[in-house]
MARTIPA-456105 format. One record per residue (C-alpha): chain; residue in one letter; x, y, z; residue number from 0. Coordinates in nm, 2 decimals. Example, Ala and Ser with C-alpha at 12.3 -4.5 7.8 and 13.67 -1.06 7.14 Angstrom:
REM residues 2
A_A_1.23_-0.45_0.78_0 .
A_S_1.37_-0.11_0.71_1 .
//
This chain:
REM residues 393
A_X_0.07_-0.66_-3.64_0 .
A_X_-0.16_-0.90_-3.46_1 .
A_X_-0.38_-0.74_-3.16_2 .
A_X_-0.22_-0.79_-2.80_3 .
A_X_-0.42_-0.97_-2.57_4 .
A_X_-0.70_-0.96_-2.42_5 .
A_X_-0.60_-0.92_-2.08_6 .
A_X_-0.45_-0.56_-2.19_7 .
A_X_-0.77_-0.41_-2.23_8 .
A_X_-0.91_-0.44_-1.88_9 .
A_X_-0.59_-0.37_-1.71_10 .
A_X_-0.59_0.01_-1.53_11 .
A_X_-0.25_0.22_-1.47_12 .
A_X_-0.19_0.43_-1.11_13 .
A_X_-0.32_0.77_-1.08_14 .
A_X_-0.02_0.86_-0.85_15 .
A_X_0.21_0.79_-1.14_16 .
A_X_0.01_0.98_-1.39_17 .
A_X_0.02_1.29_-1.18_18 .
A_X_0.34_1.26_-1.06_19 .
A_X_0.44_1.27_-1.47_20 .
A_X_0.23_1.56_-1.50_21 .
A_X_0.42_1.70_-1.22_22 .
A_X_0.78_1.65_-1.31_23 .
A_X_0.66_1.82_-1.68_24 .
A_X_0.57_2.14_-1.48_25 .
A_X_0.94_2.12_-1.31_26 .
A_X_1.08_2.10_-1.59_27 .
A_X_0.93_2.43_-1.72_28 .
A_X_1.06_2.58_-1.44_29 .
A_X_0.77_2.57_-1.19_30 .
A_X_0.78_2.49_-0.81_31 .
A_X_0.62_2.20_-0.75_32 .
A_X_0.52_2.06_-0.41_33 .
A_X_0.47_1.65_-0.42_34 .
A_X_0.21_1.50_-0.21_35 .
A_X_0.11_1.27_-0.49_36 .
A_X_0.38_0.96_-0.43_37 .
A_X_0.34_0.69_-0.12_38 .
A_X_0.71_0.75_-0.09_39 .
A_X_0.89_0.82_0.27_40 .
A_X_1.12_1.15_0.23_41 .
A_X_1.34_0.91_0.47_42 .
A_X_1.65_0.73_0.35_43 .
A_X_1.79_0.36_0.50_44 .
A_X_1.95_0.37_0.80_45 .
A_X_2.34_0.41_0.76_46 .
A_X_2.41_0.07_0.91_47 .
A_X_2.18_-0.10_0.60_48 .
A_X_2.40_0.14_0.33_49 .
A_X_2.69_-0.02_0.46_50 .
A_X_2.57_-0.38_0.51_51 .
A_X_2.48_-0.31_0.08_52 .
A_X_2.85_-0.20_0.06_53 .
A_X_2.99_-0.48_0.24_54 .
A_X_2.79_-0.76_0.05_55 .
A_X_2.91_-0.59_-0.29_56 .
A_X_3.29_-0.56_-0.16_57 .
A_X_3.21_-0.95_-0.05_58 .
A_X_3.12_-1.03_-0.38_59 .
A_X_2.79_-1.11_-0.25_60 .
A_X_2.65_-1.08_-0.63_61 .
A_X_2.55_-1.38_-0.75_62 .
A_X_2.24_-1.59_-0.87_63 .
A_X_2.14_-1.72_-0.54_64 .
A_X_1.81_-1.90_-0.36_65 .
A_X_1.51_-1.87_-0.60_66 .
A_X_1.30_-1.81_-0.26_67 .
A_X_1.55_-1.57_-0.11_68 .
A_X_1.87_-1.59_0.14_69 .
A_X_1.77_-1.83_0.41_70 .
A_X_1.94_-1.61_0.62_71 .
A_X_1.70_-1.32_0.55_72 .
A_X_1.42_-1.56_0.52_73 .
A_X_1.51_-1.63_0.87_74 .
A_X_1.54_-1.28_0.93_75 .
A_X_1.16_-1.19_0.80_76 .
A_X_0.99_-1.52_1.02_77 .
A_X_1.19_-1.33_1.33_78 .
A_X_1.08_-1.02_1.25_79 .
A_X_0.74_-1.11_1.21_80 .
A_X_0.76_-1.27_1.54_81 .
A_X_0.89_-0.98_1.72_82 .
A_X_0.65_-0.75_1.58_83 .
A_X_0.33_-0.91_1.50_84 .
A_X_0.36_-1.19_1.75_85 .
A_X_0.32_-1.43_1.44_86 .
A_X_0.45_-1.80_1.40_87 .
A_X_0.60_-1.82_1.07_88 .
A_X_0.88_-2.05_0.96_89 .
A_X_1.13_-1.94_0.70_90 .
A_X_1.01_-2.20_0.48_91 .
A_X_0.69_-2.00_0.45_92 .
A_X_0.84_-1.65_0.33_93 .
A_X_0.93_-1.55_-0.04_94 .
A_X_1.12_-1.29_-0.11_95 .
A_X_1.07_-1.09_-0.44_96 .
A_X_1.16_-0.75_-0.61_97 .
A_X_0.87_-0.55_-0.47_98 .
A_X_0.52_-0.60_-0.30_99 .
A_X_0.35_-0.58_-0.65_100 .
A_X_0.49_-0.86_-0.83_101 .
A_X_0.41_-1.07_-0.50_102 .
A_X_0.09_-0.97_-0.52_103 .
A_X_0.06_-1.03_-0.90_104 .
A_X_0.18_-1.39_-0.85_105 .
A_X_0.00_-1.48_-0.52_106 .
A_X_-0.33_-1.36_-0.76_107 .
A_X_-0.20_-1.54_-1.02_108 .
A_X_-0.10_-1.84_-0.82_109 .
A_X_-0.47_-1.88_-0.70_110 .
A_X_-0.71_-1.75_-0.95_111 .
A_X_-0.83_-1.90_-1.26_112 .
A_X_-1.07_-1.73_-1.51_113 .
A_X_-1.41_-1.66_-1.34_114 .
A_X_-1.32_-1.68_-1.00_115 .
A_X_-1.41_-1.39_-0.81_116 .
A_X_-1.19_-1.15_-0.57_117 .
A_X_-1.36_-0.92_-0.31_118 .
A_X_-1.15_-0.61_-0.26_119 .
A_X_-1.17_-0.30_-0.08_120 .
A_X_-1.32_0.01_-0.27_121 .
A_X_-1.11_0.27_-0.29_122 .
A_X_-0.84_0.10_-0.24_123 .
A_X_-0.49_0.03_-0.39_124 .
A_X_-0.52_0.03_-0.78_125 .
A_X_-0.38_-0.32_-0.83_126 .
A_X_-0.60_-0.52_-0.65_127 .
A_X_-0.88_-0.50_-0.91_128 .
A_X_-0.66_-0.44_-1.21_129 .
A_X_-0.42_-0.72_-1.18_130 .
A_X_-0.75_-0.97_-1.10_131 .
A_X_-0.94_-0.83_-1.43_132 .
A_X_-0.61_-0.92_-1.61_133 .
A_X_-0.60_-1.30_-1.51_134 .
A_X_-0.98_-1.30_-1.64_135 .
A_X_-1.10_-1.32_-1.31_136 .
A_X_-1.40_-1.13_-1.14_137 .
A_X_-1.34_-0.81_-0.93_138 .
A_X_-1.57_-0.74_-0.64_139 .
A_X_-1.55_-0.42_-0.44_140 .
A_X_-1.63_-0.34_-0.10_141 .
A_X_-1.75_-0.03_-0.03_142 .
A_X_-1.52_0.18_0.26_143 .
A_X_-1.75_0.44_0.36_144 .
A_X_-1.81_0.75_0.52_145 .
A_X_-2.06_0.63_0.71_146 .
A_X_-1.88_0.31_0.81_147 .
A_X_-1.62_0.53_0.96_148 .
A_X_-1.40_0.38_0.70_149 .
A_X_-1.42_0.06_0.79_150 .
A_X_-1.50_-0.31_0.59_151 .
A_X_-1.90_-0.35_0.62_152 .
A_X_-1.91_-0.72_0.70_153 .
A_X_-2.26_-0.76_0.58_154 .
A_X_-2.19_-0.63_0.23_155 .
A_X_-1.90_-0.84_0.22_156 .
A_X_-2.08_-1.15_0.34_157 .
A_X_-2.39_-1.08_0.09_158 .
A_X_-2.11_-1.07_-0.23_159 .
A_X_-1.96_-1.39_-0.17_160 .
A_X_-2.06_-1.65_-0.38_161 .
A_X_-1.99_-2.02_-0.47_162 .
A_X_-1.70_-1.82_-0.69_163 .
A_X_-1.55_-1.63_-0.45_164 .
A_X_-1.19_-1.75_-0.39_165 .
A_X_-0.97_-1.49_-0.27_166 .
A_X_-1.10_-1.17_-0.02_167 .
A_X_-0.82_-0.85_-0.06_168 .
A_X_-0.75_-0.74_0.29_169 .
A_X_-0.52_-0.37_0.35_170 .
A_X_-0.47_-0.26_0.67_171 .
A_X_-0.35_0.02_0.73_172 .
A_X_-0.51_0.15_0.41_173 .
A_X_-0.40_0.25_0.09_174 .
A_X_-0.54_0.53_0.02_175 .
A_X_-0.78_0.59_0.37_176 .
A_X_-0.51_0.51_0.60_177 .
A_X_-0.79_0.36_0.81_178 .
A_X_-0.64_0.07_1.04_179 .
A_X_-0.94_-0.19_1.09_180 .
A_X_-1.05_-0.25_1.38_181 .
A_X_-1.00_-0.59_1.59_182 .
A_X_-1.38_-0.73_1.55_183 .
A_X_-1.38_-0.61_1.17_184 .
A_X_-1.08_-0.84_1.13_185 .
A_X_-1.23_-1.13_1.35_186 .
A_X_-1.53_-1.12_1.15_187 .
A_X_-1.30_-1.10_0.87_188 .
A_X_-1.17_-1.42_0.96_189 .
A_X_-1.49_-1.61_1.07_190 .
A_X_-1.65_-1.52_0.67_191 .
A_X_-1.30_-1.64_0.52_192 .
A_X_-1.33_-1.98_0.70_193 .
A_X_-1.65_-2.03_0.66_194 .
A_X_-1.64_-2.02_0.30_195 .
A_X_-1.29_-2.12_0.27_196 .
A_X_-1.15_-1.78_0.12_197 .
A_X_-0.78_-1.71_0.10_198 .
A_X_-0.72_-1.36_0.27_199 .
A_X_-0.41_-1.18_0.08_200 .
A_X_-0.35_-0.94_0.35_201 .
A_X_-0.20_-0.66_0.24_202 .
A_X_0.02_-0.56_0.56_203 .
A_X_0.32_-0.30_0.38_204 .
A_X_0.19_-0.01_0.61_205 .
A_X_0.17_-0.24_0.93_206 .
A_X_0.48_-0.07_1.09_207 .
A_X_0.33_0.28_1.06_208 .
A_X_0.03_0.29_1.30_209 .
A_X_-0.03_0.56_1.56_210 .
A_X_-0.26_0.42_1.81_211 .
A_X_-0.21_0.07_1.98_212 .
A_X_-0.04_-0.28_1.83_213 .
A_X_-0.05_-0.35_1.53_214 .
A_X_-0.33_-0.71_1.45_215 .
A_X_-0.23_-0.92_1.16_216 .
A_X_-0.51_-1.11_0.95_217 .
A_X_-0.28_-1.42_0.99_218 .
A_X_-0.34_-1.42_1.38_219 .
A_X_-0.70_-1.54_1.45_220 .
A_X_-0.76_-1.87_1.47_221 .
A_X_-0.81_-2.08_1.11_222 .
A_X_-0.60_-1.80_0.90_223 .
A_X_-0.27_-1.98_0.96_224 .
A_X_-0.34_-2.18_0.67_225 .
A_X_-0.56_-1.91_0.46_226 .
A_X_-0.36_-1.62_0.47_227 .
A_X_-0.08_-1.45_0.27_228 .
A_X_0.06_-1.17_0.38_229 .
A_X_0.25_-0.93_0.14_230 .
A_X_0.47_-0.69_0.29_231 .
A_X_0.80_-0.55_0.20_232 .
A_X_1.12_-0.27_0.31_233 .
A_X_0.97_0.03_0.12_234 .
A_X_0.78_0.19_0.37_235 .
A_X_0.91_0.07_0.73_236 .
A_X_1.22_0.12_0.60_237 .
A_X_1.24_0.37_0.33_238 .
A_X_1.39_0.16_0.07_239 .
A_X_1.12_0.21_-0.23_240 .
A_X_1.39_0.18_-0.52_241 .
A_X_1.54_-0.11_-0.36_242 .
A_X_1.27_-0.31_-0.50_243 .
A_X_1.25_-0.53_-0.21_244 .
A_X_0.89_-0.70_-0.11_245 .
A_X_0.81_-1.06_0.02_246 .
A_X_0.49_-1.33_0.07_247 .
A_X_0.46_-1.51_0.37_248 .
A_X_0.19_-1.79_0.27_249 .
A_X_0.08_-2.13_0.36_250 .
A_X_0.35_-2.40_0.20_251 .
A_X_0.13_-2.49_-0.11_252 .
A_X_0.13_-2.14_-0.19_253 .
A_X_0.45_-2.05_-0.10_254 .
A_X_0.57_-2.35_-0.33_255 .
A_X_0.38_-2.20_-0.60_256 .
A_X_0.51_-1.82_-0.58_257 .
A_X_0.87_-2.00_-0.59_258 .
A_X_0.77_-2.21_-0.93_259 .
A_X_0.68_-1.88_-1.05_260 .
A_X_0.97_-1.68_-0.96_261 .
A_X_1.18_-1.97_-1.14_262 .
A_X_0.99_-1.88_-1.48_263 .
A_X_1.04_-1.47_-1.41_264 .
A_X_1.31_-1.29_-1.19_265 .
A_X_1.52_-1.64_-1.14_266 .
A_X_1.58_-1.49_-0.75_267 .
A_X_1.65_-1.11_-0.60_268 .
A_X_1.98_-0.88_-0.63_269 .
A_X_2.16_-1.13_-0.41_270 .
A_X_2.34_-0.81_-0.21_271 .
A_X_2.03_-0.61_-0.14_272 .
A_X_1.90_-0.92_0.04_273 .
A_X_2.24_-0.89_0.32_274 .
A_X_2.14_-0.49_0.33_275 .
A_X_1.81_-0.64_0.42_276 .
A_X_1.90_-0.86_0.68_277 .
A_X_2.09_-0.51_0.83_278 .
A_X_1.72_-0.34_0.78_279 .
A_X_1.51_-0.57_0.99_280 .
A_X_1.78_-0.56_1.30_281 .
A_X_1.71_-0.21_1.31_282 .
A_X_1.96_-0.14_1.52_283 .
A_X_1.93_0.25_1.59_284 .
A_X_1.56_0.22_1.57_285 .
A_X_1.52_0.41_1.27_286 .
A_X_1.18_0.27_1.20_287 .
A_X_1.02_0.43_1.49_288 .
A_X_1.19_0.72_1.48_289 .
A_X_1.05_0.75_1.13_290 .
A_X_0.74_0.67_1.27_291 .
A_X_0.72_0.93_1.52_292 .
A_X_0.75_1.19_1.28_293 .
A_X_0.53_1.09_1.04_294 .
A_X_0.31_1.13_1.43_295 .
A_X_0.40_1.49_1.44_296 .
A_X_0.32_1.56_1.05_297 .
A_X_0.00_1.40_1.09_298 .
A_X_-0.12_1.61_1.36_299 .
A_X_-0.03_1.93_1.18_300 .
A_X_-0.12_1.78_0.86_301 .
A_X_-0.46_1.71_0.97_302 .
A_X_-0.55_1.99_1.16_303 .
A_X_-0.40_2.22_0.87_304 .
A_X_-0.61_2.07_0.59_305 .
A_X_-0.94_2.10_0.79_306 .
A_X_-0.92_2.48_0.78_307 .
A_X_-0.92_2.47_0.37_308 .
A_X_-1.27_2.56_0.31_309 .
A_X_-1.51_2.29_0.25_310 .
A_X_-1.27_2.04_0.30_311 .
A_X_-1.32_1.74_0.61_312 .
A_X_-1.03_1.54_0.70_313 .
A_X_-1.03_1.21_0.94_314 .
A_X_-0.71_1.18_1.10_315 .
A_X_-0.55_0.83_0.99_316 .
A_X_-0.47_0.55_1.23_317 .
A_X_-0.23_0.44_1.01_318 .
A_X_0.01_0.48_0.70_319 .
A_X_0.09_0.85_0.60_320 .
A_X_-0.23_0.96_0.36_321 .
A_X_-0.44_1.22_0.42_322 .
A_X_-0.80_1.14_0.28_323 .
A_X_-0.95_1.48_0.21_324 .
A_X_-1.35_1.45_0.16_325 .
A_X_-1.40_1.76_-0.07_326 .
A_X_-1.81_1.74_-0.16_327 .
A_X_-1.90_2.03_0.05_328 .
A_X_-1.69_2.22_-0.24_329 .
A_X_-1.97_2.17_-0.51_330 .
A_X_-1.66_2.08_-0.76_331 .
A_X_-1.52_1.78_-0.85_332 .
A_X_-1.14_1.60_-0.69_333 .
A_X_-1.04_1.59_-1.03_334 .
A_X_-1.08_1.97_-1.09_335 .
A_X_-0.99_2.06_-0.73_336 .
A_X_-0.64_1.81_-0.84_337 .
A_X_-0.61_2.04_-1.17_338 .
A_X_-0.60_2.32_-1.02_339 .
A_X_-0.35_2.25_-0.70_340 .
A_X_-0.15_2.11_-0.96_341 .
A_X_-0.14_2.36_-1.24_342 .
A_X_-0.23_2.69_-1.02_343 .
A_X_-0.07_2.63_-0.67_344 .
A_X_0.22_2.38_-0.79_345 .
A_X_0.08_2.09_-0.50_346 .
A_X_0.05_1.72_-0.63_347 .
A_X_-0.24_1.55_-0.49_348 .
A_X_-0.42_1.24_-0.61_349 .
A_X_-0.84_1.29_-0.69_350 .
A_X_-0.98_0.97_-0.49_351 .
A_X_-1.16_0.80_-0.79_352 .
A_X_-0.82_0.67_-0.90_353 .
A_X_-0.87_0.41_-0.61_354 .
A_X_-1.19_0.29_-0.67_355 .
A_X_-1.56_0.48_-0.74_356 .
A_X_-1.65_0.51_-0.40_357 .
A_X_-1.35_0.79_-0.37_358 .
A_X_-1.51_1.01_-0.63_359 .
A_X_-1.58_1.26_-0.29_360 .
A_X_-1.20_1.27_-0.24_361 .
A_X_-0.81_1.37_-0.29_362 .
A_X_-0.53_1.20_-0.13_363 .
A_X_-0.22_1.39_0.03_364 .
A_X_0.08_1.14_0.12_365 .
A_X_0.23_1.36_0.41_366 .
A_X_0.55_1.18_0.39_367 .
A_X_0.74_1.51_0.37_368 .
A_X_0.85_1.78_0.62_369 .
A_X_0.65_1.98_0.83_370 .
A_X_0.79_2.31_0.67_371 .
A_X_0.70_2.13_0.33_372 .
A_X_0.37_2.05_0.44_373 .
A_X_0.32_2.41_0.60_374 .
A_X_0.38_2.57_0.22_375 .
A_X_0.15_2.33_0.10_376 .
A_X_-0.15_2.42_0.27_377 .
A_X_-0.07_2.77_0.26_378 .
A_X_-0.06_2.73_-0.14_379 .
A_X_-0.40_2.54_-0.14_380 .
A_X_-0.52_2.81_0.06_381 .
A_X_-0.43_3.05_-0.18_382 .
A_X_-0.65_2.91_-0.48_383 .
A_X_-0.94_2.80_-0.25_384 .
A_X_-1.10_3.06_-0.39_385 .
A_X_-1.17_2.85_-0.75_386 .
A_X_-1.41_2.63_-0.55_387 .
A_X_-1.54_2.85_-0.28_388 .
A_X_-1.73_3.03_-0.54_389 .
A_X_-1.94_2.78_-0.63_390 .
A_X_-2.11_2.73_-0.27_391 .
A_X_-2.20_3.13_-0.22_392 .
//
């Protein structure tokens, strides 16, 4: 058999998925295990969008249909966006697709040729710099650090781009930091990307799940109307993650490209998840910031929980529902300190290097489960603390 390609070799899995196979192993031996590991809301869809799913299928709403999407949810999405992120989109800019990864996959694709560079945030979500090594692009981290409180350092940024750099990777609230950047980070953001006429994929699939203040989208300061695609989607505002249900909201060249691609892939999205859709966005019962303010409360307790674990230093996140746990006072390793949560205290947690080098001091918790559930977690971790407690007497 001839080799595969190329392309192949420098592409990189998720570390979620590898522990949460790991994980569903030990269940089936029998063993209680607690997952913290998946981005995954413990939520289901709102009643009203189950039966708008119904209806559509008892319509025979299950056809081929637009390659771009329903214009009525298309519609839908440019309102939304409007109502929420004070954005001026028309429905002519927004393409719908089967989950925020393959939007992201083809807005890379639709831009990048072999050589170009990407600057993306380090750690960050897996994809970014996997999907852009697999067009035979160039991947260019920026560093989130510590000492940055988390946050983009423009000067790093602005001394990596080059006369290569096409495309700058922007994810607020963060995958895997839950960090929400700030409003002068983004302007600054926005100045760089102008002034060397950088496409911004913003990254926005968290923007519904802040804690502190309105939500700023990269597409609102002035010149990124035309230079910015957002990629959002229904599974974490709205707790439909196997729904498969993402979009790209991009300038009209782009926008036209994404379709061209969808034509030559997916033909167009399950035609009656996109009325179920349509429900989701009217959120009529407010289920979104209901969700919200529970993932509030779990935060809090999550947070404050985690911080008594010896040697262990928690930030509490603006945004999304991560815990990002700095474990280097403990002297050992995330990937042990995973191991053993996993294996001795039956707790699924993701060690921070699986989102970039610069989270090798780190574990991420999704706390996208019950208080009680998070309660037994921290009482399990604190139960094995001893494994790394000895090695800092």
């Amino acid at each position: 058999m001839r080799s595969l390609a190329a392309r192949m070799s420098v592409m990189s899995g998720e570390g979620a998925l590898s522990v949460f196979a790991r994980a569903r192993e030990l269940e089936r031996q029998g063993r209680s295990i607690i997952h913290l590991e998946l981005g995954e809301p413990d939520f289901h869809p709102a009643e009203p969008v189950n039966e708008a799913l119904k209806q559509a299928i008892a319509d025979g709403k299950d056809r081929y249909c637009s390659v771009a999407g329903l214009p009525a949810l298309r519609q839908a999405i440019a309102d939304y966006l409007g109502e929420t992120r004070g954005l001026s989109v028309s429905p002519a800019n927004v393409v719908v697709a089967p989950g925020c990864k393959i939007a992201l996959f083809f807005a890379l694709m639709a831009l990048l040729d072999a050589g170009d560079e990407v600057l993306y945030p380090d750690p960050g979500f897996p994809g970014f710099a996997s999907i852009t090594l697999g067009f035979g692009a160039v991947a260019v981290p920026f560093t989130l650090s510590a000492r940055n409180q988390l946050q983009p350092d423009l000067d790093e940024i602005a001394a990596k781009i080059t006369p290569r750099t096409k495309v700058l990777i922007a994810n607020s609230p963060s995958n895997p930091t839950g960090v929400v950047y700030h409003d002068e980070v983004q302007r600054q953001l926005a100045q760089l990307a102008v002034k060397h006429d950088l496409v911004v994929i913003s990254d926005e699939i968290y923007a519904r799940i802040t804690y502190a203040g309105p939500y700023l989208s990269m597409m609102r300061y002035p010149g990124m109307q035309d230079r910015t695609v957002i990629i959002d989607g229904f599974s974490k505002s709205f707790a439909m993650t196997g729904w498969r249900l993402g979009y790209a909201v991009a300038p009209l060249k782009i926008a036209a490209a994404l379709e061209m691609l969808a034509v030559n892939s997916y033909t167009c999205v399950a035609e009656f998840s996109q009325y179920a859709a349509i429900e989701a966005l009217k959120d009529r019962g407010n289920a979104t910031p209901r969700m919200v303010q529970q993932f509030a409360m779990r935060r809090e307790q999550f947070v404050r929980d985690l911080n008594g674990v010896p040697g262990w230093r928690c930030q509490s996140p603006a945004g999304a529902f991560y815990a990002w746990v700095n474990i280097a006072d403990t002297g050992v390793s995330a990937e042990e300190i995973c191991r053993i949560l996993l294996e001795d205290a039956g707790v699924a947690a993701i060690p921070g290097a699986a989102f970039g080098s610069a989270g090798a001091d780190y574990i991420r918790f999704s706390f996208a489960s019950s208080r009680e559930t998070l309660r037994e977690a921290v009482d399990r971790i604190q139960a094995v603390s001893s494994a790394w407690q000895k090695t800092t007497v």
